[in-house]
C-alpha angles and dihedrals in degrees: 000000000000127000118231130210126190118179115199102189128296111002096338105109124153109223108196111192135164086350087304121124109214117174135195139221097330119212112171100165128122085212136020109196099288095357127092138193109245115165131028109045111253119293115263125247093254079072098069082058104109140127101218123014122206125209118189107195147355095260102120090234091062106029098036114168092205097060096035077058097071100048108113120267114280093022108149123241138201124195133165118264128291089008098125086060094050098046114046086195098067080062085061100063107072092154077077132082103220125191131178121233128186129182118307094008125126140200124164138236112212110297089349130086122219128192138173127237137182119279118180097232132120093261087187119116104248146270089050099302117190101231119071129204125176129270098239126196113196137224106206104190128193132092082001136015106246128186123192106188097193108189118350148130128221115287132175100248097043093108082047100045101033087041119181125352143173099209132025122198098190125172111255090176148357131208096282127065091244134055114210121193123329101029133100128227134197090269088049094031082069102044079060097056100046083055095053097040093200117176093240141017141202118191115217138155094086156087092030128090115018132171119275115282097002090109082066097056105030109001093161093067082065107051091020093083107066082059102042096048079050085056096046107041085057089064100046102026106022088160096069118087111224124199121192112206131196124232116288083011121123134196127206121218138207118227121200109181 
């Protein structure tokens, strides 16, 4: 049975998988304080569809309490340990079914695992909340072995932690034109996937949302990286096959175990 993935714009994908909709990091907003979306038109309601939902860290474009709203009653939810606590909203949406993960723990999903692994990322809420809860990456397994790597930089033990996978959905970008600490771009992005050696790779986390009036100013540090992560991957991981994927597009893959 082929895997399906969907990616909606920034860190939003749908992984269907062994008739399963997981989705990941849901941002449905035309605006996020000063960021704006600026490419790819907003995702449909058909989007919001999904039997489990994964959130990898506090960071409001990737855990936003709007958008998680309007997921369908008893919808599961993941997030990363200790963020209930942190965000008051997540209390507030009692339609959910909300469960904490932290690294190297596992639930399943029907007939999926899904277990969380490390990312190196600030898991805390901005701007400098006082609870702290892990960035978290997942490994989705069934019919394929997924990993979505939310938000992360490179770290010594990701081939170990993260183990083998079929697809990797790793973070090229972000909505400013430099990464700090704990990001990957599409250089690093690269190095990762050399490490992880997956059969197959969409790049996400770009060309999305950027700040107010920078497309204006440099437009192509926004949509550059998707390219450039093709580019590179081809130089440390030629066998990977990397499919770059607009935004609403999907790709179906084929999985031999």
């Amino acid at each position: 049975m082929p895997v399906e993935i969907t990616w909606w714009g920034h860190a939003t994908c749908t992984v269907e998988d062994s008739d399963v909709r997981v989705l990941t990091d849901p941002l449905f907003a035309r605006r996020l304080a000063h960021l704006r979306r600026r490419r790819g038109a907003l995702p449909p309601p058909a989007a919001r569809r999904a039997d489990v939902v994964l959130v990898s860290h506090l960071h409001a474009d990737h855990l936003h309490v709007p958008s998680l709203a309007g997921l369908a009653p008893g919808t599961r939810l993941l997030v990363p340990r200790g963020a209930p606590r942190a965000i008051p909203g997540l209390r507030r949406l009692p339609h959910l079914e909300v469960g904490e993960m932290a690294p190297g723990e596992e639930t399943t999903v029907g007939p999926l695992t899904v277990r969380a692994v490390s990312a190196r990322h600030d898991g805390r809420r901005l701007p400098l909340g006082p609870h702290r809860a892990p960035a978290l990456g997942y490994v989705v397994e069934g019919e394929a072995r997924t990993y979505f790597a939310g938000d992360t930089g490179l770290f010594d033990s990701m081939a170990a932690e993260v183990g083998p996978v079929d697809v990797a959905l790793l973070p090229v970008g972000g909505w400013g034109p430099h990464l700090g600490e704990g990001h990957l771009d599409a250089g690093r992005a690269a190095q990762a996937l050399a490490r992880l050696a997956p059969r197959s790779a969409v790049p996400v986390h770009y060309g999305t949302y950027w700040p107010i009036g920078m497309d204006a100013v440099r437009p192509h540090e926004f949509h550059a990286p998707g390219e450039e992560f093709v580019r590179l991957a081809a130089e440390h991981a030629p066998g990977v096959a990397v499919h770059r994927l607009g935004h609403g597009e999907s790709v179906r893959l084929e999985v031999a175990r």
